[in-house]
C-alpha positions as CSV (number, residue, x, y, z in Angstrom):
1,X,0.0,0.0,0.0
2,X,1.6,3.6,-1.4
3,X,1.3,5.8,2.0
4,X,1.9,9.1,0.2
5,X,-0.9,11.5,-1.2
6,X,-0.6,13.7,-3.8
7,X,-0.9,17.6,-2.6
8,X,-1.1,20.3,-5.1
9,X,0.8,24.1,-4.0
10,X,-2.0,26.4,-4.6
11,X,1.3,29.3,-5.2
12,X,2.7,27.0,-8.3
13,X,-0.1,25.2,-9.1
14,X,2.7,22.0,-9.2
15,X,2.0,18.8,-7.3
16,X,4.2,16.9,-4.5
17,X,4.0,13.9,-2.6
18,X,4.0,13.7,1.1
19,X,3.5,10.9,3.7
20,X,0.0,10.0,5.1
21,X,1.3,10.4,8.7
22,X,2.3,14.4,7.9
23,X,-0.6,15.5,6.7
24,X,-3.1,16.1,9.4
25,X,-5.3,19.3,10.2
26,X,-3.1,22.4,10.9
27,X,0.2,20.9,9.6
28,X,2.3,22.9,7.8
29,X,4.6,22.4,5.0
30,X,6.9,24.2,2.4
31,X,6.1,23.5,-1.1
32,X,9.3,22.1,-2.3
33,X,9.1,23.7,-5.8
34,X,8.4,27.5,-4.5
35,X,9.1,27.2,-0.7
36,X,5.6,28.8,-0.2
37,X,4.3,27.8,3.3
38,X,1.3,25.6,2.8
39,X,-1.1,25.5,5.9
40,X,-3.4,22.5,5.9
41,X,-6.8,23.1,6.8
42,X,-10.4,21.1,6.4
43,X,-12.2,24.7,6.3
44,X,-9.8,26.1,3.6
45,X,-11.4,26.7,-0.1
46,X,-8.8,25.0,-2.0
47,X,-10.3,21.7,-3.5
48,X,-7.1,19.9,-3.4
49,X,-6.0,20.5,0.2
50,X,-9.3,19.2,1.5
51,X,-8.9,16.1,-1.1
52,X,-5.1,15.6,0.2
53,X,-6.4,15.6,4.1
54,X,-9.4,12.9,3.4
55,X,-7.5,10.6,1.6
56,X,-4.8,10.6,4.3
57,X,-7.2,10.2,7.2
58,X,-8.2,7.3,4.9
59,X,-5.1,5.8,4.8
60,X,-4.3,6.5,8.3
61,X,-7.6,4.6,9.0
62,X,-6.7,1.4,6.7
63,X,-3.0,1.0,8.1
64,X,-4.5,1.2,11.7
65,X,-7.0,-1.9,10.7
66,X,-4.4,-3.5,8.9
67,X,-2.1,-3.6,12.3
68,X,-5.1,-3.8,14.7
69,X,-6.0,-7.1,12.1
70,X,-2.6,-8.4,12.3
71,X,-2.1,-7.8,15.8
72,X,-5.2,-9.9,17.0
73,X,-4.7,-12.5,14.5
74,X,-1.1,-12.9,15.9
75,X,0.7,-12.5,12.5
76,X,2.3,-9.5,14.2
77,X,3.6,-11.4,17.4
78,X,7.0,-13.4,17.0
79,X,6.7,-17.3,16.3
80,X,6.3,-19.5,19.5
81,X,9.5,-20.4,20.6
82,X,10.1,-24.3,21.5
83,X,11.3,-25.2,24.9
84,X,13.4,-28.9,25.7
């Protein structure tokens, strides 16, 4: 599963990638194209910031299942060890 989401700068109109776990309501960020300080915010107008926070909250929400699933099906613990 990619854990990045695509963010468009709203200064150069040019899209990055940034990891699910970074983008959260009130994060900021520099655009690394322009260095403009990007603010992330559910109530802004931009189309594609609101986008870029749902779809990481998505994938934040999927990886926690995934480890929650994992977790309490044991494929996350370490194999049973044999004692003599």
């Amino acid at each position: 599963m990619d854990d990045k989401v695509k963010i468009r700068c709203p200064g150069c109109k040019r899209m990055f990638r940034e990891k699910a776990r970074r983008i959260r309501d009130g994060a900021q960020m520099n655009c690394p194209d322009c260095c403009k300080l990007l603010t992330l915010s559910k109530e802004t107008d931009d189309p594609y910031i609101r986008r870029a926070l749902k779809t990481a909250k998505e994938i934040r929400e999927a990886q926690d299942a995934a480890l929650v699933t994992a977790v309490y099906t044991g494929a996350a613990s370490a194999p049973v060890r044999e004692t003599s």
